[in-house]
N, C-alpha and C positions, 0 to 999 in steps of 0.2 A: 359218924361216917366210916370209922373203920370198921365197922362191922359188915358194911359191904366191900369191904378190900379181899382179895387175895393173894397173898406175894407165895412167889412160886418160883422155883429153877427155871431156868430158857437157855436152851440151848439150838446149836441144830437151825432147822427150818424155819423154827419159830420165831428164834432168836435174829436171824437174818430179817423176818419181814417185819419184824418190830426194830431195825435199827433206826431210820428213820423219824420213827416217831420219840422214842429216847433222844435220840441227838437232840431232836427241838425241848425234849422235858431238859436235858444238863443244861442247854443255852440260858433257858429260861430261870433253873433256880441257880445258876451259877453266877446270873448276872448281879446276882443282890452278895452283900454281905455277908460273908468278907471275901470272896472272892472276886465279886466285882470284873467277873470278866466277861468280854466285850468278844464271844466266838460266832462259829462261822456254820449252819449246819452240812459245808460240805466237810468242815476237819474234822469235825462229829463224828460224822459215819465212816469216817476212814479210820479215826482212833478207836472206835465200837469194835471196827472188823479186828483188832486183837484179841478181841475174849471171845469170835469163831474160830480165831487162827491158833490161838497158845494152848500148848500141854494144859490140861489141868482146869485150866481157865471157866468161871462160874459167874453167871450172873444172876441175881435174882431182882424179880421183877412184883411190884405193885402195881395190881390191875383195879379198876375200879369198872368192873364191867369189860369191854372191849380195849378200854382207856389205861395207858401204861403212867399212874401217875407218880412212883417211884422209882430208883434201880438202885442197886448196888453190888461193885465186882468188885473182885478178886483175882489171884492168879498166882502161883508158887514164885517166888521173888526171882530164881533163877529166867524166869520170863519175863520178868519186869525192865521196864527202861532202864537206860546204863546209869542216869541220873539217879536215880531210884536204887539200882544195887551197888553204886559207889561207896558213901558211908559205910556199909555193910564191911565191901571188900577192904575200905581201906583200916577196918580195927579189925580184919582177919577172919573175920564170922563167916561163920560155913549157911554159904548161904542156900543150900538145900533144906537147911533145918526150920527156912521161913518160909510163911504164905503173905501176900501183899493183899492189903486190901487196898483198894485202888479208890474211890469215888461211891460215896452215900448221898443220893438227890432226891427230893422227896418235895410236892409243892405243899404249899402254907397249912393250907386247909385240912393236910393229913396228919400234922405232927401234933406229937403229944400222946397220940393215941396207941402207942405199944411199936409200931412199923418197924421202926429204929432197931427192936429189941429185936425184934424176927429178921431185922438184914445179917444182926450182927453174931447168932442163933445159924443162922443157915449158911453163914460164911465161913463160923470157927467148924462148923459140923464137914464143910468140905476140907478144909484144911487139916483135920485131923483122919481125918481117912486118906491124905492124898501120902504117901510113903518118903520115913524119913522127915517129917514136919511134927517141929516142937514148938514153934512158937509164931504169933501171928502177929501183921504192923502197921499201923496207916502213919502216913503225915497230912499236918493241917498247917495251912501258910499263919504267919507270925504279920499280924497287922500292928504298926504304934499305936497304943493306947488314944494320941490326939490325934487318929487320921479323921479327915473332914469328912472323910463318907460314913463315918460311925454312926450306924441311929444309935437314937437314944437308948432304945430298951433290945438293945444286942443282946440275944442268946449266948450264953458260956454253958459251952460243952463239958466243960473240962469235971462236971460231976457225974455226968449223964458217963461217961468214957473211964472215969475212976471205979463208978459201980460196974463197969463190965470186966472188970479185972485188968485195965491197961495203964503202965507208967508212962507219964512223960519222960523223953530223955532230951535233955537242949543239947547232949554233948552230940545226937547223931541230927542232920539236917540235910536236906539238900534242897539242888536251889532249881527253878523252873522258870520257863520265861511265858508269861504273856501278855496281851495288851487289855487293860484296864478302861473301863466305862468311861469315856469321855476323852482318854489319853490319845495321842496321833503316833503312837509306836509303842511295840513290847518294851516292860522290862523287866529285869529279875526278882526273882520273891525267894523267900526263904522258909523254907516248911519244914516242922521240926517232928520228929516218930516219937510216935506211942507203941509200947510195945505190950507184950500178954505172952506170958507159959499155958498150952495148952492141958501139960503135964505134970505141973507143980516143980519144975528143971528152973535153976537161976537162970536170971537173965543176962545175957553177955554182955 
């Protein structure tokens, strides 16, 4: 099936008349494991219009024909939410020197097939052109081992993310709130960065 994929930059006009359909793609693989969350596609589209609005800011997009069935952004960390450049600021890190990756969604049917490789390919490639940027970051939330929504045969990332040159760090996290499958109000998660030298520079 990937071979009739195309993942591609969006920006611009294009970028706008595919938020829509994005917002319902993040709803939809967001709601499974492990994030489990339970959104809205009006906050969708209102949280999409940042990577119209932000310096810098890049999304790339798997189409299956006319059909957007992956995304994945970015955006120089100095744009990123305050949650998001807190840890940074508070161990002193110049946070000019970072790009954020923000969100990698992708449905069932696609993975496995390389996609993964070309979000993460087309994201370090804008981050290393964009001035001043050494290093690149995502966090992923921290589920207990015995949470009851665990399927059985859960994906672990954490090799897939090792081979692309990224540490875990448990010392940086930050915490996010939303409401959970099933649950009758938000509450907090704790999501912990990976981080990556674009330039072979330690990491701070």
């Amino acid at each position: 099936m990937a071979g009739t994929v195309r993942v591609e930059l969006c920006a611009g006009k294009a970028l706008a008349a595919a938020l829509p359909a994005l917002a319902r793609l993040r709803i939809r693989v967001f709601r499974d494991w492990p994030y489990l969350y339970d959104g809205s596609e009006a906050y969708e589209t209102e949280y999409l219009q940042t990577y119209l609005n932000a310096n810098g800011a890049v999304v790339a997009v798997a189409w299956d024909g006319a059909t957007p069935v992956g995304a994945s952004t970015c955006l120089p960390l100095t744009e990123a939410d305050a949650a998001v450049r807190a840890p940074f600021a508070a161990r002193g890190c110049d946070l000019a020197a970072f790009f954020y990756f923000g969100e990698s969604v992708l449905l069932p049917a696609y993975r496995g097939q390389g996609i993964g490789v070309r979000f993460f390919a087309l994201r370090e490639a804008a981050a290393a052109a964009w001035p001043g940027v050494r290093f690149t970051a995502f966090c992923a939330v921290q589920r207990p081992p015995d949470h009851p929504s665990r399927p059985a045969d859960a994906a672990d990332l954490t090799g897939f993310w090792t081979h692309r040159g990224y540490t875990k760090r448990p010392d940086l996290t930050c915490q996010m709130r939303w409401r959970d499958v099933g649950a009758a109000q938000e509450s907090d998660k704790t999501l912990v960065f990976w981080l990556h030298s674009l330039n072979g520079d330690p990491l701070p």
